[in-house]
C-alpha positions, 0 to 999 in steps of 0.5 A: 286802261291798265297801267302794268301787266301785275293783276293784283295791282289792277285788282286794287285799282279797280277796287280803289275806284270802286270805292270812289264811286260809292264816296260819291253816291253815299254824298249825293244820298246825304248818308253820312254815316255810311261815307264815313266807313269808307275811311280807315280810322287813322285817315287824315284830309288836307285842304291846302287852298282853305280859308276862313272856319274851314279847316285845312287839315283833319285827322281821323275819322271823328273829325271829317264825319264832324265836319260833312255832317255838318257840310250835309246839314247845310243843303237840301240836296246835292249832285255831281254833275260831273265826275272823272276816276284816273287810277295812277300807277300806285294801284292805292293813289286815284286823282278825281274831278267833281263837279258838286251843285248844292241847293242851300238850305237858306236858298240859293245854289252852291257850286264848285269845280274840284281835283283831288288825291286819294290814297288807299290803304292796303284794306281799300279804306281812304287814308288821305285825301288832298282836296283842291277847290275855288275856296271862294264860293265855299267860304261865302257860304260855309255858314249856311253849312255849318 
């Protein structure tokens, strides 16, 4: 769908989903490292609905790598067994939907259904992210992710 006549805009925004479409296939990989390079350096994540040791809010790249590698350490494989990428107007801000299913590493099954915000910066890295998820399930079984 294109959202005005401007190519350049529609150039950002392809590329900005794009970029979402490797976020989720680098955390379906598990690669951690190669995710992080998605984010610019001063990139900052906000959780509004979290709760127990989940933390609301991140700054900079060290602190969400910290806490996905720890995430990814706590299960033995994860899918997404649904995403939607809508481009807004703003060619650098995409809404998402994703559903993860995640095979715990102390048994059991994870899963969640999830929106959130993503902001690109002018070189196409995330940064800011504002993510919306069913806290519930997740801080069950935060510990058996960190």
């Amino acid at each position: 769908m294109t959202h005005d006549d401007n190519p350049a805009a529609e150039q950002r925004r392809n590329r900005n989903v794009e970029a979402l479409r490797t976020y989720f296939r680098l955390l379906e990989q598990q690669d951690i490292d190669a995710w992080i390079t998605l984010w610019a350096d001063n990139c900052a994540m906000v959780v509004p609905y979290a709760s127990g040791d989940l933390p609301s809010a991140l700054s900079g790249k060290s602190e969400i790598h910290a806490l996905y590698k720890n995430i990814a350490a706590g299960f033995t494989r994860l899918e997404f067994t649904h995403i939607e990428l809508h481009p807004l107007h703003d060619p650098d801000k995409v809404f998402a939907r994703w559903n993860p299913r995640c095979e715990l590493v102390g048994g059991g099954v994870y899963t969640n259904e999830s929106v959130g915000l993503f902001e690109f910066d002018d070189d196409g890295l995330i940064r800011h992210f504002s993510e919306y998820f069913n806290p519930a399930g997740f801080v069950e079984n935060y510990e058996t992710f960190s």
